[in-house]
C-alpha positions as CSV (number, residue, x, y, z in Angstrom):
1,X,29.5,87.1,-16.3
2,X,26.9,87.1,-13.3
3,X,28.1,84.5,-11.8
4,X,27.2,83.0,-8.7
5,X,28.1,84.2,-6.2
6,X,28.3,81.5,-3.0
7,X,31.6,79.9,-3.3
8,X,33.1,80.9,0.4
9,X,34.1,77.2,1.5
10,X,35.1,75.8,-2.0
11,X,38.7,74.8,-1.6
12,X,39.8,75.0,-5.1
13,X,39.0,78.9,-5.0
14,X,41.1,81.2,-7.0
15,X,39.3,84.7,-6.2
16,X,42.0,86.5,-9.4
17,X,41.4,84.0,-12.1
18,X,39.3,84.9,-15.5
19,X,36.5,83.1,-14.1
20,X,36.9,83.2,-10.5
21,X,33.0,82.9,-9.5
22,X,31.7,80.9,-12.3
23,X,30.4,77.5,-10.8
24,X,30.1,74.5,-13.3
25,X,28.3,71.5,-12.9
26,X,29.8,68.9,-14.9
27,X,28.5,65.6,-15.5
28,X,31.0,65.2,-18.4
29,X,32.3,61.7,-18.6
30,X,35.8,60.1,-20.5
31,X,38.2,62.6,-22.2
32,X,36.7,65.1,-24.4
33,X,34.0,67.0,-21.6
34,X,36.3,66.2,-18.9
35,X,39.2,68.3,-20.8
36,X,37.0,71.1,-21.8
37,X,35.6,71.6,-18.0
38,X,39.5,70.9,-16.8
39,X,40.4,74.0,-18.7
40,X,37.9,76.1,-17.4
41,X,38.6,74.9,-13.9
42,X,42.5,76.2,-14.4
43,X,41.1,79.5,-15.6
44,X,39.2,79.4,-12.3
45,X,36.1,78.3,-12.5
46,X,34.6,75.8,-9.6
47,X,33.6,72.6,-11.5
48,X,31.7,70.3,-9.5
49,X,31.8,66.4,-10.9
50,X,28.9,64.8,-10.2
51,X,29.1,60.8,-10.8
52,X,28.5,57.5,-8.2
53,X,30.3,54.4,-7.3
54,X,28.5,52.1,-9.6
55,X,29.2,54.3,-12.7
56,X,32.3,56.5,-11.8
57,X,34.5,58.1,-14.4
58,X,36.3,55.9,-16.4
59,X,39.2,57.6,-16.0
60,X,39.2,56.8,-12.4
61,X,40.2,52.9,-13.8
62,X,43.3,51.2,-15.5
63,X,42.9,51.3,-19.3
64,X,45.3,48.3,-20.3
65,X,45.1,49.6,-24.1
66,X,46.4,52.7,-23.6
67,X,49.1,51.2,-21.7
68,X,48.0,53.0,-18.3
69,X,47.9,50.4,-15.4
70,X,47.1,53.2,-12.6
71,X,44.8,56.2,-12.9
72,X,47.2,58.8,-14.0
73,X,44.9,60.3,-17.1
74,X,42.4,61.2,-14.8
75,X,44.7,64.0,-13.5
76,X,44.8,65.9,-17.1
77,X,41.0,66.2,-17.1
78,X,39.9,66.7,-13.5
79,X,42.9,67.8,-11.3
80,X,41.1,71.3,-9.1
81,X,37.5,69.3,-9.7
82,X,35.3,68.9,-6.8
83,X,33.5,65.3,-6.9
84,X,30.6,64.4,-5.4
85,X,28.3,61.0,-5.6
86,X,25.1,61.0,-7.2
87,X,23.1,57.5,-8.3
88,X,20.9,59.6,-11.3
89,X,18.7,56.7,-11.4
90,X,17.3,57.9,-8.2
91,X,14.5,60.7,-8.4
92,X,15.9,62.2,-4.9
93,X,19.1,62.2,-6.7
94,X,18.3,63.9,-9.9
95,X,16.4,66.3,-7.3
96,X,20.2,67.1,-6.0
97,X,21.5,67.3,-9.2
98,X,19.2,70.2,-10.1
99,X,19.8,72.0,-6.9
100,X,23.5,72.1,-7.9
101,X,22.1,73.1,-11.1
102,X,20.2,76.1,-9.9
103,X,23.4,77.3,-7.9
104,X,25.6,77.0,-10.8
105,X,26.3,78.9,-14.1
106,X,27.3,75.9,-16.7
107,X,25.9,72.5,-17.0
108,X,28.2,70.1,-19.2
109,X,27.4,66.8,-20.3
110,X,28.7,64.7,-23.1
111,X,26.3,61.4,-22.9
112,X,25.1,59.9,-25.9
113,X,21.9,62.7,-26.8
114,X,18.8,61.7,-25.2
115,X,20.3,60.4,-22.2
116,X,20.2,63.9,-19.8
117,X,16.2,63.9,-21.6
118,X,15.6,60.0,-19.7
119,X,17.5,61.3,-16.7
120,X,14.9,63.9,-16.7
121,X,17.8,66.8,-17.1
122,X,17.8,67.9,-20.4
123,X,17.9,71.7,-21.4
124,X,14.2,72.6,-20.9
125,X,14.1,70.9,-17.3
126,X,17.3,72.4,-16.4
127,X,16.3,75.9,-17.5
128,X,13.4,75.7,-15.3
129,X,15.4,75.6,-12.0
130,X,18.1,78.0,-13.5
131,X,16.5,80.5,-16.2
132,X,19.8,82.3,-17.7
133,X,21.6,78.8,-17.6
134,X,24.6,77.7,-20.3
135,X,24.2,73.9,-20.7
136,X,27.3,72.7,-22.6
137,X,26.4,69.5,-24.5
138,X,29.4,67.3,-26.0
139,X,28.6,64.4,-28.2
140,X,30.2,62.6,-31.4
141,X,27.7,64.1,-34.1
142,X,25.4,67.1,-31.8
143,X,22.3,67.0,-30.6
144,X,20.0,66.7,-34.3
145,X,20.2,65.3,-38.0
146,X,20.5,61.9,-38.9
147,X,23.8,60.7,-37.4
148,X,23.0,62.1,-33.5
149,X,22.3,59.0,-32.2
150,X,25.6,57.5,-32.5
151,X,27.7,57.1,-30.1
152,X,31.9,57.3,-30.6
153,X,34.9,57.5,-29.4
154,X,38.5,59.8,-30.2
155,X,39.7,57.5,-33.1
156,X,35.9,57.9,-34.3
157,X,35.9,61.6,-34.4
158,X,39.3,61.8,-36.9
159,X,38.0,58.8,-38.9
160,X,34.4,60.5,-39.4
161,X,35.6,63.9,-39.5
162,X,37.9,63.2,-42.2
163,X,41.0,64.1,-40.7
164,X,42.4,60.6,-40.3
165,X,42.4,60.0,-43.8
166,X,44.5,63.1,-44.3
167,X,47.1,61.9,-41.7
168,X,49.8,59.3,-42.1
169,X,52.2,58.7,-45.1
170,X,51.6,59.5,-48.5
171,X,51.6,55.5,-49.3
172,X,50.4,54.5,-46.3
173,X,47.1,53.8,-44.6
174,X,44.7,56.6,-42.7
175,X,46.1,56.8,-38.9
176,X,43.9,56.6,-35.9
177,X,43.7,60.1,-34.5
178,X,43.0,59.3,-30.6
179,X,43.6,61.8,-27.6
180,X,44.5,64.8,-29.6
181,X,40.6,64.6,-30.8
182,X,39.3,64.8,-27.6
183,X,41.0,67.0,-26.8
184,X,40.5,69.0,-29.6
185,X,37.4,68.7,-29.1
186,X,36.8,69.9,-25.9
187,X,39.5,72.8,-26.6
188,X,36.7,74.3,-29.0
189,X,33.6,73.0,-26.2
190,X,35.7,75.8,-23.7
191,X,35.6,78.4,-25.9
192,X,32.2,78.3,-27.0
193,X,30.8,77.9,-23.5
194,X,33.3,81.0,-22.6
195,X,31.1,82.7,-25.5
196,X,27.9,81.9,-24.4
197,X,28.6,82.8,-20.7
198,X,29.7,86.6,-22.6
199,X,26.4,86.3,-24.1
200,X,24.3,85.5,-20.9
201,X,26.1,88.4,-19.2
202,X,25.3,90.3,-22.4
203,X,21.4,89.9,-22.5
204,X,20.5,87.6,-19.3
205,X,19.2,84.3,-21.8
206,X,19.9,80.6,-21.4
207,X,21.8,79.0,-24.1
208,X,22.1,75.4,-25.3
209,X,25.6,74.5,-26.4
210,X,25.8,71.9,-29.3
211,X,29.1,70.7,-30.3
212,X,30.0,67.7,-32.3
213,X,33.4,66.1,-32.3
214,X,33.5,65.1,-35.9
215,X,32.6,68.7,-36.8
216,X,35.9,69.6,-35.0
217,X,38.0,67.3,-37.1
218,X,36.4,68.6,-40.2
219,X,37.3,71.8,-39.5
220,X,40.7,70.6,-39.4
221,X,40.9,69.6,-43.2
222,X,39.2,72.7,-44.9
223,X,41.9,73.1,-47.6
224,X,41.1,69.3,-48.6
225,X,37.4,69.8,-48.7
226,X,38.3,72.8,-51.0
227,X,39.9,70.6,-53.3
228,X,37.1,67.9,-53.2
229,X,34.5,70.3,-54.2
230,X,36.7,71.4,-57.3
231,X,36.6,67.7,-58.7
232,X,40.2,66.8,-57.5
233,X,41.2,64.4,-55.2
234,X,43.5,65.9,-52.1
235,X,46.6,63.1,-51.4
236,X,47.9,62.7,-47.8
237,X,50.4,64.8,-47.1
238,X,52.7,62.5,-45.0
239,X,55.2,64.8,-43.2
240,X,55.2,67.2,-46.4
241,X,54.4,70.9,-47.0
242,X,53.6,72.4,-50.1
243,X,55.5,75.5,-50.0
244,X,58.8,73.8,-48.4
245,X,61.5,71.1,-48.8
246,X,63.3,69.7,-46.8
247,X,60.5,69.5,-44.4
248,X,60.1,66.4,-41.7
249,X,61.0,64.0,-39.3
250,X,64.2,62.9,-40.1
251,X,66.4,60.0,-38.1
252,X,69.8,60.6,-36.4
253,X,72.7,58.5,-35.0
254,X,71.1,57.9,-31.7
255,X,68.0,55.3,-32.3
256,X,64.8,57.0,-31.8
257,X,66.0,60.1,-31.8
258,X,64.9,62.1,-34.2
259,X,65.0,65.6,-36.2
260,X,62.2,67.9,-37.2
261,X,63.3,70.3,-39.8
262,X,61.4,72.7,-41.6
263,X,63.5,74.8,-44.2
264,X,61.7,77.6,-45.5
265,X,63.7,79.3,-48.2
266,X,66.8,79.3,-49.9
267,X,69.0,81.0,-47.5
268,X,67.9,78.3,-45.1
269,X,68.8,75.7,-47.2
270,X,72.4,77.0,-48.1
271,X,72.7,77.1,-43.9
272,X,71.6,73.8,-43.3
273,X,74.2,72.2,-46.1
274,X,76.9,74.0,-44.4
275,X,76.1,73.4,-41.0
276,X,76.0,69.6,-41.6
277,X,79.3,70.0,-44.0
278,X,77.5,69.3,-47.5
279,X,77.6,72.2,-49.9
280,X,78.3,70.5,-52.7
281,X,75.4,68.1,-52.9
282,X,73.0,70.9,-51.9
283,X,74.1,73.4,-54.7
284,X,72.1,70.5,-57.1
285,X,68.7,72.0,-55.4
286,X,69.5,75.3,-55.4
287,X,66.2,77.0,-55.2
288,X,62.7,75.9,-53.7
289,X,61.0,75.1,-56.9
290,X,64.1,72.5,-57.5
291,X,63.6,71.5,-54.3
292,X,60.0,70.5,-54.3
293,X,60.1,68.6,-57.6
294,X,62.3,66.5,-56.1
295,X,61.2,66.3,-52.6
296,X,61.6,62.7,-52.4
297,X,65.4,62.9,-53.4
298,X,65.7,66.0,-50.9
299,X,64.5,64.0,-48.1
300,X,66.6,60.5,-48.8
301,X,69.8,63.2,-49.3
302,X,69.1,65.1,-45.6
303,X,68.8,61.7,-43.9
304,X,72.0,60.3,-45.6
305,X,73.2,63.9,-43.9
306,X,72.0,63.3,-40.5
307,X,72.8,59.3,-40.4
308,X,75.4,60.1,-37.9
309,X,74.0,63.0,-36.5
310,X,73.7,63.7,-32.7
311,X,70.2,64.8,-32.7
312,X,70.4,67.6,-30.0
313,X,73.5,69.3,-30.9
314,X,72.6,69.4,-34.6
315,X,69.0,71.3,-33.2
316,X,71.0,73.6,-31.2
317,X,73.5,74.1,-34.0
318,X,70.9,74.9,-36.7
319,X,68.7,77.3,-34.4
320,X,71.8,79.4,-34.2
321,X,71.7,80.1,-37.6
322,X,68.1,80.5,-37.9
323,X,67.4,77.1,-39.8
324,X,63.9,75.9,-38.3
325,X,65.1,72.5,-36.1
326,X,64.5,70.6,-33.1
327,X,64.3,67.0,-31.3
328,X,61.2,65.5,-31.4
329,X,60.7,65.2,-28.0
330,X,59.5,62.3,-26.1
331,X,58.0,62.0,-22.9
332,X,60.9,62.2,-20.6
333,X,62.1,65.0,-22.2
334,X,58.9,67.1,-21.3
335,X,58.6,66.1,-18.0
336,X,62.4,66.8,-17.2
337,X,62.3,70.3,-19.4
338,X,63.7,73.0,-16.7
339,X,61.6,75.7,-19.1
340,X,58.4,74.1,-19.0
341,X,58.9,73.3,-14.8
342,X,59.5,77.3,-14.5
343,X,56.2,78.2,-16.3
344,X,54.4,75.6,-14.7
345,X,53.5,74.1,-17.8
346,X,54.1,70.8,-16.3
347,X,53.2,70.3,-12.8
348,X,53.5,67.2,-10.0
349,X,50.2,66.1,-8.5
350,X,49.3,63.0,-6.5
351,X,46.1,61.5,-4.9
352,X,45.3,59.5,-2.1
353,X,47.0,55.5,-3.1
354,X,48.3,56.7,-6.1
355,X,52.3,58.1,-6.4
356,X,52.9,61.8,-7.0
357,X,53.3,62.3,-10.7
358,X,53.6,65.3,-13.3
359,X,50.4,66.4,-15.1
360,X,50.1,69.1,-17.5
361,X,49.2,72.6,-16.7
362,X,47.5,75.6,-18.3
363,X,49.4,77.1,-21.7
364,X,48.1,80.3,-21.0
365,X,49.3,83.1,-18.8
366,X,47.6,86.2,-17.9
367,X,49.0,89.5,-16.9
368,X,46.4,90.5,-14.5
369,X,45.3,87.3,-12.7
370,X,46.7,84.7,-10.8
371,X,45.8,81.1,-9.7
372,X,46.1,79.6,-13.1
373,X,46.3,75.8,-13.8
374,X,46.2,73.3,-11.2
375,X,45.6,74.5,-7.6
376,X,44.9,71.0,-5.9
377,X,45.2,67.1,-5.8
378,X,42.6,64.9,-8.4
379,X,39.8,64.4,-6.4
380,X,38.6,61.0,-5.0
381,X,35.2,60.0,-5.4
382,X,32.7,61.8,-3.2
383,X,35.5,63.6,-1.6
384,X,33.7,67.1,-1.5
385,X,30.4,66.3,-0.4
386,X,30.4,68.3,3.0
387,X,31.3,71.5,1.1
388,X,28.5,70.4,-2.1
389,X,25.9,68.7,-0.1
390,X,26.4,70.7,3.7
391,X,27.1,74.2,2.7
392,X,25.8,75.1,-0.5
393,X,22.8,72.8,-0.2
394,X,22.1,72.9,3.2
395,X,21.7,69.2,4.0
396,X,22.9,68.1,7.5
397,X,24.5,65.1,9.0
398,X,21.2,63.2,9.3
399,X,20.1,63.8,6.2
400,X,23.3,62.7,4.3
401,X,23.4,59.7,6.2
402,X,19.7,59.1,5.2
403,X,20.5,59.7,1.7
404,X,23.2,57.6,1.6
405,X,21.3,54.6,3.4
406,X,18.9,54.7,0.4
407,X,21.7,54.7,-1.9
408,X,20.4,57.8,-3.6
409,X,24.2,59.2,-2.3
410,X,26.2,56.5,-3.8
């Protein structure tokens, strides 16, 4: 991927990765930039965060609404990050920026469009100090047409996109999609920035990187846009499938504990009656087409069934036979899961005032690489700045110290 190559002293180096030597600088801000540059970091990239004390990430801060009093979401979108301070409104300090820049591979950013333009960073300045750059750019509706001025958040992004109105019950009201949009979102930002890096190393050329989160929740609901363009009008699906019934979230003896069950054909559904003891009153539904006709009977019968229940013995009973069950899980179940510990799929991580906790690591494995997923503590602000600012831009002691006196290091 030609990447650069100057990455001796970083200390979140992982030289076996998929993109060991590809250096990112990230001015991504919130949830949905921060995620996609947090996966590239696991995969090995160095990702430099570049923000200041008077405007730091807001992940850094307690967010009473999502019930977080400490500053534990930062670790799932910048644990291996390096973080330096830069006050952009500064000339000397955009001057930095595009020093990093022109040392790096990726630029990401998910302002509002038009802000990297004011800060004098947008793609045509950038690609003057870096010619075959990638700059990733994140933003509720892209970079043109009629809606790109507006800014948004995750619930936004379902809501716009279409796919809250397709989630929630049947007789219910849309749901608020949140995290898992951002998320989403910057899921699809990492693998187009992974494509256009194949396409630098391909034929040498910059590449501008347009994504719009409500674009990624309508790609979510293609069979419903289908249906819209035929004249019809698609219902919300609830917990339902069309090809299979019983199919849910069904509640068990234990409060809160409940069973997800997905019975895919006959065979299955014979099992499941006999497992939970009830023959009789399945042989009524006797085949799928039965079964989905009267899916609302089907699922008041299977929760009569599993009233008294013990969630997790009924799962483990059911997977036995090959019947499609498990717990949904909460949180403490994840973070105590002795499977998910062993692949490091959940991993503790702490930071300087704030207790160790567990954050989540990288799903993916690969066979031929090592130093996947998190490899260090969540940064604290400015905490990098002798490896960012000393050895890779050459600026000494005196110099830093001047900077920072003018608050252009802030």
């Amino acid at each position: 991927m030609n990447p650069t190559d100057n990455s001796r002293g970083n200390p979140t180096r992982a030289p076996r990765a998929p993109l060991a030597g590809v250096r990112i600088a990230d001015f991504t801000i919130h949830a949905a930039g921060p995620f996609c540059t947090h996966l590239l970091s696991q995969l090995g990239a160095e990702c430099i965060k570049i923000e200041s004390a008077t405007r730091p990430d807001a992940f850094r801060k307690p967010h009473a609404v999502y019930g977080r009093m400490s500053a534990a979401t930062f670790d799932q979108v910048s644990a291996n990050k390096l973080s330096v301070r830069l006050n952009l409104k500064q000339p000397e300090a955009v001057a930095l920026a595009k020093r990093i820049v022109a040392l790096s591979d990726v630029a990401a950013e998910s302002f509002r469009p038009g802000v990297m333009k004011r800060l004098g960073l947008c793609f045509d300045a950038l690609r003057e100090v870096k010619p075959d750059l990638v700059l990733l750019s994140l933003s509720s509706c892209g970079q043109s047409g009629p809606d790109s001025h507006f800014a948004g958040y995750a619930p936004l992004f379902g809501a716009w996109g279409g796919l809250g109105w397709m989630s929630g019950y049947s007789d219910g009201p849309p749901v608020e999609m949140r995290h898992v949009m951002d998320h989403s979102a910057g899921v699809h930002a990492a693998l187009a920035t992974v494509a256009a890096l194949n396409q630098r190393r391909r034929t040498g050329q910059a590449q501008h990187v347009d994504l719009a989160a409500r674009e990624v929740a309508s790609a979510m609901i293609g069979d419903a846009l289908v249906l819209a363009s035929l004249g019809l009008t698609p219902e919300r699906p609830g917990n339902a499938d069309l090809a299979m019934s019983p199919h849910g979230v069904y509640p068990t003896a234990r409060p809160d504990r409940w069973l997800t069950l997905a019975v895919r054909d006959d065979a299955q559904w014979r099992l499941l009656a006999r497992i939970l003891g009830h023959e009789d009153d399945a042989a009524r539904y006797s085949d799928a087409a039965s079964r989905l006709a009267h899916r609302d009977e089907i699922d008041a019968l299977v929760t009569r069934w599993l009233a008294s229940c013990d969630a997790d013995a009924t799962a483990n009973a059911l997977q036995q036979v090959g019947v499609s069950a498990h717990v949904s899980w909460d949180m403490q179940d994840i973070a105590s899961d002795p499977h998910l510990q062993a692949r490091g799929a959940v991993t503790p991580v702490e930071a300087p005032g704030i207790p160790a906790r567990l954050a989540v690591g990288a799903p993916a494995r690969f066979s031929k690489s090592d130093g996947i997923g998190i490899r260090r503590l969540t940064p604290a602000l400015g905490q990098d700045e002798d490896y960012v600012f000393g050895e890779l831009l050459g600026l000494d002691s005196a110099q830093r110290a001047d900077l920072q006196a003018r608050e252009v290091i802030l």
